[in-house]
Structure formats: C-alpha cells, structure tokens
C-alpha positions, 0 to 999 in steps of 0.5 A, spaced: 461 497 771 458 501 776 452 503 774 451 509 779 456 513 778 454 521 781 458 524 775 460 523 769 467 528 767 468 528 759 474 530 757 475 530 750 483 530 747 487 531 741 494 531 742 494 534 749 499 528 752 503 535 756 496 536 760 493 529 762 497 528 767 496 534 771 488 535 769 488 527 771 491 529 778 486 535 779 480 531 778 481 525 782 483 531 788 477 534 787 472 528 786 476 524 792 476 530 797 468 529 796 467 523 796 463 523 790 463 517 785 464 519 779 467 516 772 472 520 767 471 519 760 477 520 756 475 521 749 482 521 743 480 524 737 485 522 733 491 523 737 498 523 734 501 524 741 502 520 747 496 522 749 493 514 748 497 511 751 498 516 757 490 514 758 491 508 757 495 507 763 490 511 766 485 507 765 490 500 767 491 503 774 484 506 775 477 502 774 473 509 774 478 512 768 474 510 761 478 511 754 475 511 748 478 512 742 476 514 734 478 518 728 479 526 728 473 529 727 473 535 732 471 536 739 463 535 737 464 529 735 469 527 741 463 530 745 458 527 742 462 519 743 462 522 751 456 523 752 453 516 749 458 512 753 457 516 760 453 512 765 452 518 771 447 523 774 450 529 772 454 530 765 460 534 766 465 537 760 472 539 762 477 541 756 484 537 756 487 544 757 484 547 763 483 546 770 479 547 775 478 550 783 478 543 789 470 545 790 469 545 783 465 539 783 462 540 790 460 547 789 457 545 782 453 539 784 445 540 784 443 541 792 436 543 791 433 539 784 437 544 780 437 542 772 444 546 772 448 549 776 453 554 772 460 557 775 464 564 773 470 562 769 477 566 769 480 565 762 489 565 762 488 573 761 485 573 768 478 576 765 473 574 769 467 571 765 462 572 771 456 571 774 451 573 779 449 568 785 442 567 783 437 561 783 432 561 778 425 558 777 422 557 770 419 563 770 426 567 771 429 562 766 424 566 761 425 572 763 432 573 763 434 567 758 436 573 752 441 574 756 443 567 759 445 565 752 449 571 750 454 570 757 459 565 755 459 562 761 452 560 759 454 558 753 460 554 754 460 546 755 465 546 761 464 550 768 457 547 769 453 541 770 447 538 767 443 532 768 445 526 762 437 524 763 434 530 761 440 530 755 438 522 753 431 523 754 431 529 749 436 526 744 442 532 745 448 533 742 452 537 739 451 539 732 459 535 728 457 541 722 460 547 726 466 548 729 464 555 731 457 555 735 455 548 737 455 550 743 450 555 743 446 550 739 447 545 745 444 549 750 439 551 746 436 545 745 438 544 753 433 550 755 428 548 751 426 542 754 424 546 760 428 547 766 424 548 772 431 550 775 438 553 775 443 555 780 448 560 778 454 561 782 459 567 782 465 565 784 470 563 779 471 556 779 473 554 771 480 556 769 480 556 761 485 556 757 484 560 750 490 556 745 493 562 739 488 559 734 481 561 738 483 567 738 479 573 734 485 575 731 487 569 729 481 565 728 478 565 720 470 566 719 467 560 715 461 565 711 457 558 709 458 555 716 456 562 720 451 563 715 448 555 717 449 557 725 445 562 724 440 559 721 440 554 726 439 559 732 433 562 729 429 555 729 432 554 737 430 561 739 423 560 736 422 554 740 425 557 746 420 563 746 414 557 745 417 554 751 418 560 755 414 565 752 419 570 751 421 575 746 425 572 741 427 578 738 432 580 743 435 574 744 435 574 736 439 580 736 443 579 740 446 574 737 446 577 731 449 583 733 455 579 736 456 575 730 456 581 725 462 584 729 465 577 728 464 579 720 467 586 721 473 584 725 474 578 720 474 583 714 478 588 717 483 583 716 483 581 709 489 585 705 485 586 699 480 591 698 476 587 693 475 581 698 473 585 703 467 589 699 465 582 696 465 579 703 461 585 706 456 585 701 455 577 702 454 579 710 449 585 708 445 580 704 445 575 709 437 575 712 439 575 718 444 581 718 439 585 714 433 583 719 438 585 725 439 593 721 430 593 720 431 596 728 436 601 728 434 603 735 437 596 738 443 597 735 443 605 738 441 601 745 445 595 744 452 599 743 450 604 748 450 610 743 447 617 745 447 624 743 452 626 738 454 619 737 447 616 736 446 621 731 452 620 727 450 612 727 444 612 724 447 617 719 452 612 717 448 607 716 443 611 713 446 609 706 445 601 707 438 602 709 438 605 702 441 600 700 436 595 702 430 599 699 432 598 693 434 590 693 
C-alpha cells in the first residue's frame, strides 16, 4: 500500500447507498484534475443498505479506495476509525451527502506550511457560511480565536484540511460521547496544539447538505449530553488561552450564548407548560448559564441591543438575577 499518499479523504456513511456514487465521481474528478495522490476511505457504520457492497465494488476497481466496516456507533465513531487507518499528509473529511467545488482540494492544499486551510461553505438553502481571505500567524490565531470558534465553518470537520501528524502526534479525535458538539471539541483540541499558521479561503467551496433531523426545529436538546459538552468546552477554552494567551471569557460566552438559545428554541416547543418550567429551571441552574447571566453587559452587546431595547432586557431579566441572589 502506498504509504505517501498527499491526502487522506475520509468519508464516514450509514445508509447512504443513493449518494456514493455521485460524491465517489466528484472526488475522483476533483483529485485526478490535480494530479494528487490521494486515498478515499469509506468508513460503513452499521449500513442496512447497498451502501457496502456499492464500496466494496469501489474498493474492487480502484486500489486508493479503502473500506471499513463496524458496528453503528455514530458519525464520531465512524471518524475516529478513518482517522486511525488513514495514512496521508493531510486529513480531509466529506460527509457522504455532500459535494464539493472541481478546485476543492486544490484550493484547500496548504502552499506556504499552513496547519490548516478553511473554505466558506453553502448549505442546500444557498446560505452562505463565509469566510474572509485571510493568512494568520499564531499571533493572529490568538487574537481572533473567540471567533474562529463560533463560525461553523471553523468548526465543521469537512471544508478544511488538516495536517494527520499534528492530529496523530497529540492523540485527536472525536469525543463518541456526544452526538451535538464534538466537532467543536475536536477543533478545540486541534487549536490547542499551537498552529503557527492557517489560511482561510472565501470562496465557497463545500456544498452541505442539511438532512430534516439536523434541523433546529426538528432536533431535541439532550439536557445531561449538553451539559457535558459545556463542561468539556470550558476545560478546552481554559488550555486554549494558556496556549494563546487570549481572553477566554469571550469565547466562553460565546458558546454559551449559542447554547442557551438552542435551550430556549427546544423549550418553546414543549406542549406542556409544566415541562417546560422545569426544564427552564435546570438550564437557569446550570453553572454555565448562570456564569453567562453574571455579565449582563455582554449579552446587551452580544444581541446588539441599544436604547430602549437594552433597557427593557435588563428589566426583564432583573427577576433572574434576583432569582440567583437568593439561590
């Protein structure tokens, strides 16, 4: 087996026999159009489909198709086994469903000892995920990292590339505990080996699919799960601003804020009015939350509130406040 492959393309998959074959022709195009060696590794994860066999047959005709197959146990899971068979330079990850521009790989390919280059993406609705054009140092890196690691883009395993010895050297990968937040989590802990360099690109090169049950108003919110994630968040942002000497408040907050709204759209739904007061007791309790409602100017700054609004906010919540006086 060719063991200096330029690429690594991991492709985890359950039951997505209707897609290989088109995301299978867009990779090989894209890879042969620029003459990169490259390897695709198929990880099933449990497929009940033709999705196997349709591999299977790749891997038949094409030595740099490799497949794996395991038990269902989620698209962490199914990553994780990609990333401890790969063998290339780079790591890339593409969702089975998804698609990608013909200069993808080219564009995306580190040219001047980048430890990642990011693209914008476009999801099926047209809106555009976007990113400035932009070479960062560490110094950089630091600066803006509270908001590298709120943009989705950012954040996403798929439309970047990363460097598999940083990720092999430091022991990476995603966290099987969580099916919400693990990807943050892993880029976390790719920041916190200390990139001396990215490049973001502003073109949007990644073509993401969102299937019914990503969606907010169709996804439930895993209170204990949630709860875990943050607590993990909060030990990678605390070694992020040791490694980059950042204020780790903002990108705290920041998190939180977007987790907190993900509570409230999830308890607006529930039907009952006693579930939904217990369940927003439990999110005012958590000690994140209530770490977020501490710095009431943030939150005032973070929806971009002003004036009559900004006052009318910190009335509001001025019964909460109350609330955690007095707990």
């Amino acid at each position: 087996m060719n063991k200096h492959f330029d690429i690594s393309v991991v492709v985890p998959l359950y039951n997505e026999d209707e897609s290989i074959p088109e995301l299978y022709s867009w990779i090989t195009r894209v890879m042969n159009a620029n003459n990169f060696s490259y390897e695709i590794i198929f990880v099933n994860d449990g497929s009940t489909d033709n999705s196997p066999q349709i591999c299977d047959e790749y891997a038949k005709n094409d030595s740099r198709v490799r497949v794996f197959h395991k038990e269902n146990g989620g698209v962490s899971s199914a990553r994780n086994f990609g990333l401890d068979n790969a063998v290339g330079k780079y790591i890339c990850f593409i969702d089975a469903d998804d698609w990608v521009d013909k200069e993808y790989i080219e564009c995306l390919l580190p040219v001047d000892g980048e430890d990642m280059v990011v693209c914008s993406f476009v999801n099926d609705t047209m809106e555009n995920f976007h990113l400035s054009e932009l070479v960062r140092d560490k110094q950089n890196i630091g600066k803006d990292l509270h908001v590298l690691i709120d943009h989705m883009a950012i954040c996403a395993p798929w439309c970047k590339i990363m460097c598999r010895d940083i990720i092999e050297k430091n022991n990476i990968r995603f966290d099987v505990n969580v099916s919400a937040g693990e990807d943050v989590l892993f880029i976390c802990d790719y920041f916190s080996t200390c990139l001396s360099k990215m490049r973001t690109i502003s073109r949007p090169l990644y073509h993401y699919y969102i299937s019914n049950n990503e969606s907010l108003s169709n996804r439930n919110v895993n209170f204990k799960t949630t709860e875990y994630v943050l607590d993990c968040l909060k030990e990678r942002i605390d070694m992020l601003s040791m490694v980059y000497h950042w204020n780790s408040d903002e990108g705290y907050k920041r998190h939180i804020s977007t987790q907190f709204n993900n509570f409230i759209a999830y308890i607006m739904r529930v039907p009952s009015l006693v579930k939904r007061a217990q369940l927003l007791k439990r999110v005012m309790d958590n000690r994140h939350i209530r770490f977020l409602f501490s710095d009431l100017d943030y939150i005032v700054k973070r929806k971009r509130l002003s004036g009559i609004r900004a006052y009318l906010f910190r009335i509001c919540v001025l019964p909460l406040k109350l609330y955690y006086l007095f707990n």
